[in-house]
N, C-alpha and C positions, 0 to 999 in steps of 0.2 A: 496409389503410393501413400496418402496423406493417411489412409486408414492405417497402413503397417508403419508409420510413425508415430501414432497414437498409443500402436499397440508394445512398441518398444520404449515409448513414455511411461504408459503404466508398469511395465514390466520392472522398466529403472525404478520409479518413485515409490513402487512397494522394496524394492531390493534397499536399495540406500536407505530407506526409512526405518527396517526392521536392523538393519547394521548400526545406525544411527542411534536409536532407541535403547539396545545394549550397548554401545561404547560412552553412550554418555550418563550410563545408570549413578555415576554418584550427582551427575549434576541433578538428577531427580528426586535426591535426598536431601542433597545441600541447600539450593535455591527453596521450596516448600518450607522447609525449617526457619531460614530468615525472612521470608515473608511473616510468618507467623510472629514472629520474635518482634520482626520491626511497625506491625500497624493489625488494628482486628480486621477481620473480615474472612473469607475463604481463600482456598489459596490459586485456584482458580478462575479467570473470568470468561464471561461466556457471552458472547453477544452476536446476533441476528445479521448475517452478510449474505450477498448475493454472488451467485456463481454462476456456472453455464446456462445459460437461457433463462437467466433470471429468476434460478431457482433459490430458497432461502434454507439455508445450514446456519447450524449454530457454529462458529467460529471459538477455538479454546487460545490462552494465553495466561502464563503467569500475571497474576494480578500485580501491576505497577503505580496503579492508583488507589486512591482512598474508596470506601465503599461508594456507588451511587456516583459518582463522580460525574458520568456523562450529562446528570441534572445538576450540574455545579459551571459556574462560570464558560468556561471558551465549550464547553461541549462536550462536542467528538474534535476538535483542534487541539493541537499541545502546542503550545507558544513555551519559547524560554522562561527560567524558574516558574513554569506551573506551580502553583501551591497544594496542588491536588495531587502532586504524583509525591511518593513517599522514598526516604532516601535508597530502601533497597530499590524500592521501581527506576530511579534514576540509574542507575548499574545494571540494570537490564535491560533498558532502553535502551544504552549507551553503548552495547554489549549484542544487541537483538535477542538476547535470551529468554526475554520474555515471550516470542515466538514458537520456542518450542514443541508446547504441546500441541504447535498443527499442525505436527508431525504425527499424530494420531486422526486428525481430518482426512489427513492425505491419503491414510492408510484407508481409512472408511468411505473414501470415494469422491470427500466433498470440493477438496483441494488439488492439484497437485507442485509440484516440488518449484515448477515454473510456469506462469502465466499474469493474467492482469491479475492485477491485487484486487480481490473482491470487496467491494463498497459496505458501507452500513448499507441494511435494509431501506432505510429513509433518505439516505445522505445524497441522491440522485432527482430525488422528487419521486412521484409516478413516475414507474418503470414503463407501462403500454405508452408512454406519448413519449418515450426517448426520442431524438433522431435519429438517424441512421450511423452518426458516427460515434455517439456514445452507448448503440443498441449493439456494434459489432462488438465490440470488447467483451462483450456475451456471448460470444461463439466459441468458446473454449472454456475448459474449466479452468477459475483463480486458482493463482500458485500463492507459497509461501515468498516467493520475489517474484522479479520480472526483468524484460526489459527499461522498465521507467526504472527502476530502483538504482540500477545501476549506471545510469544514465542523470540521474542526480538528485533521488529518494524524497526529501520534505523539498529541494529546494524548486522544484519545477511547482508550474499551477495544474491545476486535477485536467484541464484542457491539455496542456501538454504530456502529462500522464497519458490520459485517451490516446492521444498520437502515436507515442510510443507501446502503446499494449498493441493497436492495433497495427503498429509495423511488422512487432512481434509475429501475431498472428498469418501475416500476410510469408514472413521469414519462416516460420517453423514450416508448412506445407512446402517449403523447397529443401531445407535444413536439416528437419527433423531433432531427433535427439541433441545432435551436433552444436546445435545451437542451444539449448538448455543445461548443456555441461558447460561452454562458455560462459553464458548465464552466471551460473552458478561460481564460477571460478570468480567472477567480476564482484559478487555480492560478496563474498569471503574477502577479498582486499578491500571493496569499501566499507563492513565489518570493522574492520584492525584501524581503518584511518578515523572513524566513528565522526565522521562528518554530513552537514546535512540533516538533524537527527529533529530539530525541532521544524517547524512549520514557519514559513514566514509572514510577515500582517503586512495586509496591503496598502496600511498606512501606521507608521510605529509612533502616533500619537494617540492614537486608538489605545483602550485598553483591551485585555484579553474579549471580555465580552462584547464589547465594541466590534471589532476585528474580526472574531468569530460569528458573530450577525453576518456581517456586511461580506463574508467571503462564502459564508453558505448560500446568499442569495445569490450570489454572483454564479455560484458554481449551477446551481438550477436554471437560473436563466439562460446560460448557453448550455447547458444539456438540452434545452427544451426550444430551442431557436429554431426555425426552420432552416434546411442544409444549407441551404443557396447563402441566406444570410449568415450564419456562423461560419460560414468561407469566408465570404466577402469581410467580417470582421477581423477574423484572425488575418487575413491579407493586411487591413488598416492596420492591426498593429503588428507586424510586422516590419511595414516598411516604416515607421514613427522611429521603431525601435534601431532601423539601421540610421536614419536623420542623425539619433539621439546619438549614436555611436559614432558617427561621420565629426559631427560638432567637436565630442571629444575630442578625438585624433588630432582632430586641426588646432583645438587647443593645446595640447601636447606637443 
């Protein structure tokens, strides 16, 4: 059964994509133009991400930042007023229209319409020494959303991301399709509310670069924990997390 769901995934994510692609031809005209107008550079950017089984596609998106950027301060992080990102990129960000053009990945095989969000190529560490619960999330091919996105897009940490790609995945071999048109329906209204759109720093006296140091490392270090212990960690912070909640309350 999980294969005749695959097969009615791709079926979907070519059909809506080629629908999609003609109904949104002037935004194809439009957007291109003001990039151009509002900063130099090309009008698309292309960068190295990983998808099912840890294979490496080039990932397309309206350009929202300055050339080079990712060698510029926070990275691959967008913290609130980046300086890097340029005022049309802010309206596209804000907007996900900068996403677009992976709607030609999807078509070419690399994407599809829903799954985990495919990582930079680096942003994970070494892919062969994942653990097992950041190596699942590669069983599927990355979508353009997912479950995390909708579930709360920059404001969860890349661990809780993990969680949710991988429930997905667990969801879709029961679900199928059914569950990628909800998906989808979810990513459309959280679109329109445009919340959640920047990243958050795990200490806000840090600056950009600061912040983006200290949350890449973080993020490597428990991709690369062995399972037993990144359970047992997230267990510890979870229960901190309900303490911390409990105190509230009682305050209140």
């Amino acid at each position: 059964m999980y294969y005749v769901h695959l097969f009615f995934k791709r079926f979907f994510d070519l059909f809506t994509c080629i629908i999609a692609i003609i109904l949104l031809l002037p935004v194809w005209i439009i957007v291109p133009i003001a990039i151009k107008c509002d900063s130099k550079g090309p009008v698309i950017f292309s960068q190295e991400r990983r998808t099912k089984n840890g294979k490496v596609f080039k990932m397309y998106k309206f350009r929202s930042m300055v050339v080079n950027a990712e060698g510029m301060g926070a990275g691959l992080f967008n913290y609130e007023n980046d300086p890097r990102v340029t005022k049309v990129g802010r309206f596209l960000r804000s907007t996900s229209l900068d996403e677009l053009p992976q709607l030609w990945n999807v078509i070419k095989g690399d994407l599809s319409l829903v799954g985990p969000r495919p990582c930079v190529k680096y942003e994970l560490g070494d892919f062969d020494t994942l653990n097992k619960k950041y190596k699942k999330r590669f069983e599927m091919r990355g979508g353009i959303t997912g479950l995390a996105q909708i579930k709360g897009r920059n404001e969860n940490s890349w661990d809780e991301k993990v969680g949710y790609d991988n429930e997905y995945i667990d969801k879709f071999k029961k679900q199928g399709l059914w569950l990628d048109i909800k998906i989808l329906f979810g990513t459309v209204a959280k679109v329109f509310k445009r919340k959640d759109i920047y990243e958050e720093k795990p200490d806000e006296a840090m600056n950009d670069e600061e912040a983006a140091k200290r949350a890449e490392e973080e993020i490597i270090r428990i991709a690369h924990m062995q399972d037993e212990d990144a359970t047992d960690e997230i267990k510890e912070k979870e229960a901190a997390g309900s303490v911390r909640e409990g105190r509230q309350n009682n305050e209140n």
